[in-house]
C-alpha positions in Angstrom: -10.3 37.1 -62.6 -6.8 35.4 -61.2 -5.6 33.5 -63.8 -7.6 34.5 -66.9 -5.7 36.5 -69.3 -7.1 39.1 -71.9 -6.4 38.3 -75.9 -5.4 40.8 -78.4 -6.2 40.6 -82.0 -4.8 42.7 -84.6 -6.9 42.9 -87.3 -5.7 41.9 -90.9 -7.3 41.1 -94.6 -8.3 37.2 -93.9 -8.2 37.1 -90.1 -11.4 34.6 -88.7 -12.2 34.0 -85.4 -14.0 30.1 -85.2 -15.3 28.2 -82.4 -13.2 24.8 -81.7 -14.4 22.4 -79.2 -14.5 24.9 -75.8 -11.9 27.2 -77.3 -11.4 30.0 -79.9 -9.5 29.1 -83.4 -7.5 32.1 -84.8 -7.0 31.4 -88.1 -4.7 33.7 -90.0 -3.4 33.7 -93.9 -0.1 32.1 -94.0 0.2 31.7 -90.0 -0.3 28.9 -88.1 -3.8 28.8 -86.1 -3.6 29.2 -82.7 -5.9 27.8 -80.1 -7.6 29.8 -77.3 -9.2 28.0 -74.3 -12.5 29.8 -73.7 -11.9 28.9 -69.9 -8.8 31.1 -69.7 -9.9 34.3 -71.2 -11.5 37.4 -69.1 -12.0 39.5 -72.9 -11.5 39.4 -76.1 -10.2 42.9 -77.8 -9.9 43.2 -81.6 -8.6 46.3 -83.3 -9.2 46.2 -87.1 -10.2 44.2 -89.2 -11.8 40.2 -88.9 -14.8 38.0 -89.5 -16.0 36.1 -86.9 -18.5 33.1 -86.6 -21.7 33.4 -84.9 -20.9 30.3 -82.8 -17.8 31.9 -81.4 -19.2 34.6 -80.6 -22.2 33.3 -78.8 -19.6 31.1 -76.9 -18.2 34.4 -75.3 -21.3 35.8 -74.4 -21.8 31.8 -72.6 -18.7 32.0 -71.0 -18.8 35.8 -69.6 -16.4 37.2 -72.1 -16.9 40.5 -73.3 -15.2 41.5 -76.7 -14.6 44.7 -77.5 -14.4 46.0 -81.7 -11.7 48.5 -82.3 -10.8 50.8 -85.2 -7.2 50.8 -86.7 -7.2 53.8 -84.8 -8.6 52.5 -81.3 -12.0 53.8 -81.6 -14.6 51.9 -79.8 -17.0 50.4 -82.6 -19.4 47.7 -80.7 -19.2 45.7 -77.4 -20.5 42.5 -76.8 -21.2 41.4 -73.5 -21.1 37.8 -71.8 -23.8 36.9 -69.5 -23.6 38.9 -66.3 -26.1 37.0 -64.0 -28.1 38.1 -61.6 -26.2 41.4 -60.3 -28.2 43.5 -61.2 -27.9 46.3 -58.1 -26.2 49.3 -59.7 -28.6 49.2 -62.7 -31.5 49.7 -60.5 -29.8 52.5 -58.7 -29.1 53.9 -62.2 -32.2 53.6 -63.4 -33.7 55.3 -60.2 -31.7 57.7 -61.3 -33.1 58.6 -64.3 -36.4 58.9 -62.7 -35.6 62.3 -61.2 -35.5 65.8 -62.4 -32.4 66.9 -61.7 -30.7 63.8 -62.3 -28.5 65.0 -65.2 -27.1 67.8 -62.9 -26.5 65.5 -60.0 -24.7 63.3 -62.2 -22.9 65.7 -64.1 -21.9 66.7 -60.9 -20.5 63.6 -59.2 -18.6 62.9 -62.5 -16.9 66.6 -62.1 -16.1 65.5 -58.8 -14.1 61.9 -59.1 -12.3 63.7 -62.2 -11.2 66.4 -60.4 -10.1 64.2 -58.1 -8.3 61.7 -60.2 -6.3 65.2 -61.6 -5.2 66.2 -58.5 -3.8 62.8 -58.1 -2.3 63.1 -61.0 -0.5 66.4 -60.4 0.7 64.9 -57.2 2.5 61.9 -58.6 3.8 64.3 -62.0 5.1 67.0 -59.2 2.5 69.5 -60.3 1.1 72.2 -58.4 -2.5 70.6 -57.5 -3.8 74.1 -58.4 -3.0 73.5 -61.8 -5.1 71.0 -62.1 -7.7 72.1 -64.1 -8.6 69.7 -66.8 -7.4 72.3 -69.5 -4.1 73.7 -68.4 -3.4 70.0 -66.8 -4.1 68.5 -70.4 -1.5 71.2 -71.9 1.0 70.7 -69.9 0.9 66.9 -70.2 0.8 67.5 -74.0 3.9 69.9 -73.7 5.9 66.9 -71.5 5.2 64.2 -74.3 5.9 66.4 -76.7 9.6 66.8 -75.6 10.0 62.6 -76.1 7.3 62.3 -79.5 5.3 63.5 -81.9 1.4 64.2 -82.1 1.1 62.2 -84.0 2.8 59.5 -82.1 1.1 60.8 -79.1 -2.4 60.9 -80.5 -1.9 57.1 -81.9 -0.9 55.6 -78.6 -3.5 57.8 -76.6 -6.3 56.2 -79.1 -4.9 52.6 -78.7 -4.5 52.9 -74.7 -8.0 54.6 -74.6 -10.0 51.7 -76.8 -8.0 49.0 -74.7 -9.2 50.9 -71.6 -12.7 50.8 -72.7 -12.7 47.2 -73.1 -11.7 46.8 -69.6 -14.4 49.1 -67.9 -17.2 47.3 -70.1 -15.7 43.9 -69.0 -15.9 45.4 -65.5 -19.6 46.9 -65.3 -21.2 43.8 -67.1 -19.7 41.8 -64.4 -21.8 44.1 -61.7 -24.9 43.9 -64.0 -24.3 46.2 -66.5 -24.6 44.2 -69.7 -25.4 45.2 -73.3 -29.4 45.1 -72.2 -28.9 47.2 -69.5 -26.6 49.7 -71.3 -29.0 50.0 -74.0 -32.0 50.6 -71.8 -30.6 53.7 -71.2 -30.8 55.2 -74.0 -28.4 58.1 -75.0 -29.1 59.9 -71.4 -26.7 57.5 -69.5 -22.9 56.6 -71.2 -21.9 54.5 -68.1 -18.2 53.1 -70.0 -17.5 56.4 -71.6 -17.3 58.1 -68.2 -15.3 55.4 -66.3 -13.5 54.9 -69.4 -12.5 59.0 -69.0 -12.3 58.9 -65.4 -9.5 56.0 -65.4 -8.0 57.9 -68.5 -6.1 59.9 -66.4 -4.4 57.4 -64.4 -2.7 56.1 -67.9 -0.8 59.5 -68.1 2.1 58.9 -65.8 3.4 55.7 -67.6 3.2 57.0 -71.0 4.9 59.7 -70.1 7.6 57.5 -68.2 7.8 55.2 -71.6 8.2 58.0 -73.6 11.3 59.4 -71.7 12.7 55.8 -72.1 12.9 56.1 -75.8 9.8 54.0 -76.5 9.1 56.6 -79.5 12.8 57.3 -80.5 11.8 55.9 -84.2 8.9 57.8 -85.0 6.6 55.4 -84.0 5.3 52.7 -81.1 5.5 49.0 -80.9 1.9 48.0 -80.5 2.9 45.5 -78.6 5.5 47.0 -76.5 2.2 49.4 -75.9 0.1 46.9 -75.2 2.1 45.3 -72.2 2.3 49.0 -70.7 -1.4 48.8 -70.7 -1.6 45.2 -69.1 1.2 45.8 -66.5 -1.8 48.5 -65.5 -4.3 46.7 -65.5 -4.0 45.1 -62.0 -4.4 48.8 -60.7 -7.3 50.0 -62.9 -9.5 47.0 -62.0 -9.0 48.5 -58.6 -9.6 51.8 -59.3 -12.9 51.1 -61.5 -14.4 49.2 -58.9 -13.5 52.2 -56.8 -15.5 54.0 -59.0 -18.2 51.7 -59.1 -18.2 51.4 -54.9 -18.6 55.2 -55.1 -21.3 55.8 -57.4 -23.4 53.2 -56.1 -23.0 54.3 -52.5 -23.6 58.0 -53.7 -26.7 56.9 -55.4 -27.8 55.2 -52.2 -27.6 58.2 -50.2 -29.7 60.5 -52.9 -32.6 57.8 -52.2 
C-alpha cells in the first residue's frame, strides 16, 4: 500500500462521483472538480450523501479499491470490494469452520480471547490496573475520562465517525487476503468477519481520542471532522499492523483446530 492514500468524501445535496479517463471526477455544486488518479488510491470512504456512476464504481472494484458507504452518523451502510485475486486461504479456513458443530463456541471463544487481550493493552498504556479490564468497568471508566474533556454527545459523534472509518480499513484489509464481497456474503449471517476486527481494533483508537480530547480538540462543543480524520490516518500505519495481526492469528488458530 506505500504510496496510495485513502480519499474522504463528505457527503452533500449534489455531490457525484464520475469516472474520468483512469481517475475519479468529484464534482461538487459551486466547487471546483477535483481529479483523483485511480492508481493512487487504496479506498474510497463516503459519509453521507452522493450519487455515483456505475462506471466509477466498477473502476474501483478493477483497480482493488474498496469503498465504504457511511451515514451522517458513521454507520456502515454497504461495502464494495475491488477484485481480491486469487488469495483465497483464510476463506477456506473460515469456511471449514463453519462445517463443525461447535464452531460458534470456538469462535466466540477466540474472539473473547484477542479482546481481552487488546484491553489489557489498553489498561497498560492508560495506567490502569490490568484487573480492571473487563470490557464493562474498562468502557466506564474510559467514558468517565472523556467526559472530563467533552460531551456525549461529542463523544458518541467522534466514536461513530472513528468507528465507520475503521470499518473501511479492515474491509480494505480482509478483501486483500480473499475476503471480498462474495466471500463475505457466502457466509451468511453466521460469520461477521469486519464487525469483529472492526471491534477488536476499536480499542486501540481509545488512547488518542482521549489524548486529543485533553488537548482541547472539543473545547467548542464540537469536532473538526477533519482535524478527526487525520487522528484516524496518523493511526492507520499501526492498525494495518495490528489487523493483519489479527488475521495471522486467526488463520494460524484455525489451522491448528484442523
Amino acid at each position: 500500500m506505500s504510496g496510495l492514500r485513502p480519499l474522504y468524501l463528505q457527503g452533500s445535496h449534489g455531490l457525484a462521483v464520475r469516472l474520468d479517463g483512469p481517475a475519479l471526477r468529484v464534482l461538487r455544486p459551486a466547487h471546483a472538480d477535483q481529479l483523483f488518479p485511480l492508481t493512487r488510491l487504496s479506498r474510497v470512504v463516503l459519509s453521507g450523501a452522493g450519487e455515483w456512476s456505475t462506471a466509477a464504481l466498477l473502476a474501483c472494484a478493477e483497480h482493488g479499491i474498496s469503498v465504504t458507504f457511511l451515514d451522517r452518523d458513521g454507520g456502515v451502510r454497504a461495502y464494495l470490494f475491488g477484485d481480491c485475486g486469487s488469495r483465497e486461504s483464510l476463506f477456506h479456513r473460515l469456511r471449514d469452520l463453519l462445517e463443525r458443530p461447535d464452531w460458534r463456541g470456538r469462535y466466540v471463544d477466540w474472539c473473547r480471547g484477542m479482546e481481552s487481550h487488546a484491553r489489557r493493552a489498553l489498561c497498560r498504556r492508560i495506567g490502569l490496573d490490568p484487573s480492571r479490564a473487563h470490557e464493562l468497568a474498562l468502557s466506564r471508566n474510559l467514558e468517565t475520562i472523556k467526559r472530563r474533556y467533552a460531551s456525549a454527545a461529542v463523544c458518541r459523534w467522534g466514536e461513530q465517525h472513528l468507528y465507520g472509518w475503521l470499518a473501511a480499513l479492515v474491509a480494505e484489509e480482509l478483501a486483500a487476503v480473499g475476503l471480498d464481497a462474495p466471500h463475505l456474503h457466502s457466509f451468511g449471517e453466521r460469520l461477521q468477519p469486519i464487525a469483529d476486527f472492526t471491534r477488536l481494533l476499536a480499542w486501540d483508537l481509545q488512547l488518542p481520542v482521549i489524548e486529543r480530547l485533553q488537548h482541547g480538540a472539543a473545547a467548542a462543543g464540537a469536532v473538526d471532522e477533519r482535524q478527526l480524520v487525520q487522528l484516524f490516518e496518523a493511526r492507520v500505519p499501526r492498525l494495518r499492523r495490528l489487523a493483519r495481526l489479527l488475521h495471522t492469528r486467526l488463520y494460524n488458530w484455525l489451522v491448528e483446530l484442523t
